[in-house]
N, C-alpha and C positions, 0 to 999 in steps of 0.2 A: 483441623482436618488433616488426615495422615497425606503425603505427599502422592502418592499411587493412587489414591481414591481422587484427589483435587485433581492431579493429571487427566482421569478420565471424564471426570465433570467437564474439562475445561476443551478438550478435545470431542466430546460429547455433541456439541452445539455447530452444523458447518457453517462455513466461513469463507467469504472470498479470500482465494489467493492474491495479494498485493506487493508491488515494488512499490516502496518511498521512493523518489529520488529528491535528493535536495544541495543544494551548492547557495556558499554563503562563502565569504571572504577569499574568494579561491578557490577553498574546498569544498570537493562531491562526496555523497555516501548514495550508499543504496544499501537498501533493507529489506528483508521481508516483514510484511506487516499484515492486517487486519484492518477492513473498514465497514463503516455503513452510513445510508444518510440519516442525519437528521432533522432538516430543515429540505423542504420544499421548496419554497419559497420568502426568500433565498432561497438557493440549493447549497446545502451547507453540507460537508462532512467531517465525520471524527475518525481520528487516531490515534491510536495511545502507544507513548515512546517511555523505554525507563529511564529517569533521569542517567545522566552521567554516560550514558553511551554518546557515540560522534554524534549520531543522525538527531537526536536529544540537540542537543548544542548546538548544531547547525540551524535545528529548524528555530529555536529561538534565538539565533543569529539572525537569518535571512527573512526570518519572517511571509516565509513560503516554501511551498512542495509541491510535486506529481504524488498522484496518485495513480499506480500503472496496475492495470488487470494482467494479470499473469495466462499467458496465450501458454496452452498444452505444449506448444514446442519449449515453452522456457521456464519447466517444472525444474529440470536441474540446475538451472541461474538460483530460481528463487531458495529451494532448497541453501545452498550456499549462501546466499544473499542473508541470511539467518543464521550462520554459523562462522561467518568470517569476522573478526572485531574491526571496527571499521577506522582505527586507527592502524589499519595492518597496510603499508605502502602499493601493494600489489593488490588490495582487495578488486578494484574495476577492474584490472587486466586481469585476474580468476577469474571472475565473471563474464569475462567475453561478451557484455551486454553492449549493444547501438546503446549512445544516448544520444537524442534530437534536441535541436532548442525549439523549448516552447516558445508560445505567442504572448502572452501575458505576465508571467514571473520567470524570474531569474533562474529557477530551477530547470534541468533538463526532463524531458519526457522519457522512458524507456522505448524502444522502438521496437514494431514486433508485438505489442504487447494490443492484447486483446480492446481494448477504450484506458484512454489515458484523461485524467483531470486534472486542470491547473488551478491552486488553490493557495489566497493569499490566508495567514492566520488571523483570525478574529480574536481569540483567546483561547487563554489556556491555565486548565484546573487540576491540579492535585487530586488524582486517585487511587488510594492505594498505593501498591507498587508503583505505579507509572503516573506520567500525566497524558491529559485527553488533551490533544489541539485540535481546535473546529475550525474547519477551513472552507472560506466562500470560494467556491467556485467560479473562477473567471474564465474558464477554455476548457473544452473538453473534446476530444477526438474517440473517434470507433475505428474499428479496422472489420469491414465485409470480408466476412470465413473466418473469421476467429473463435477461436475455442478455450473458452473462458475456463479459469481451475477452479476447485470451492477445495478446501480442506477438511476432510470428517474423518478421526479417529486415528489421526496421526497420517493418514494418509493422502495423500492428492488424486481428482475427481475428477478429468476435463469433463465440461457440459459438453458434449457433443451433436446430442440430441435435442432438440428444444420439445418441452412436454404442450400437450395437444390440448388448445381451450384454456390455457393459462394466465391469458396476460388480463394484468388489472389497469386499470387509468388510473395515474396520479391528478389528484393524489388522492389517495384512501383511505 
């Protein structure tokens, strides 16, 4: 598939905006990423890191991560958060991101950020380009008045509005 057309397939689909944070041996990354659940019960979720980056290695170092919803104020972190390599010394101080310490894994939480999950790894599978790590959720926080981002078409979405007669019960 020529690259311009896969770009639009893959931007095509939205998607919540997401911070990784993860810290192993010392060291922190944050990232922009992409998540969804898969498991209910459990409450499990996935995300997929490409080998050989920091946040890659750390999370199969530490054996955990945040999963942070990206709050409408901090479209410009995440933006960056996705373009900085995260072997770069100064990457968190660009970022000007709070990190909080979670309640249950080693990693920090993003602060500010719209609902944060702490998430130890169950496994992790080769796909493609990346690998998927599924992670049980052990903590998870919301933040009242936050305004969650989705990504569609290269661009960022805050929900601001919640749509009327929506909501489903899990699970479904």
């Amino acid at each position: 598939m020529q690259s311009a057309r896969r770009d639009e397939l893959l931007s095509s689909l939205p998607c919540p905006e997401v911070f990784l944070a993860v810290r192993a041996g010392g060291a922190t990354d944050v990232v922009a990423v992409t998540t969804m659940w898969v498991s209910y019960d459990p409450v499990i979720a996935v995300v997929y890191l490409k080998p050989g980056s920091t946040a890659h290695r750390l999370v199969n170092e530490g054996r955990n991560f945040t999963l942070n919803v990206v709050d409408a104020a901090q479209d410009r972190q995440a933006i960056l958060a996705g373009t900085i390599p995260g072997n770069d010394p100064d990457k968190l101080r660009k970022l000007g991101l709070e990190l909080v310490p979670s309640d249950s894994v080693e990693s920090p939480r993003v602060g500010g950020a719209a609902a944060s999950y702490e998430c130890r790894v169950l496994k992790v599978a080769a796909c493609g380009t990346h690998d998927l790590f599924l992670g049980l959720v052990t903590g998870w926080w919301t933040r009242d008045g936050a305004k969650p981002v989705i990504r569609y078409r290269g661009e960022s979405w805050p929900l601001e509005t919640p749509l009327p007669d929506s909501h489903a019960p899990y699970p479904h």
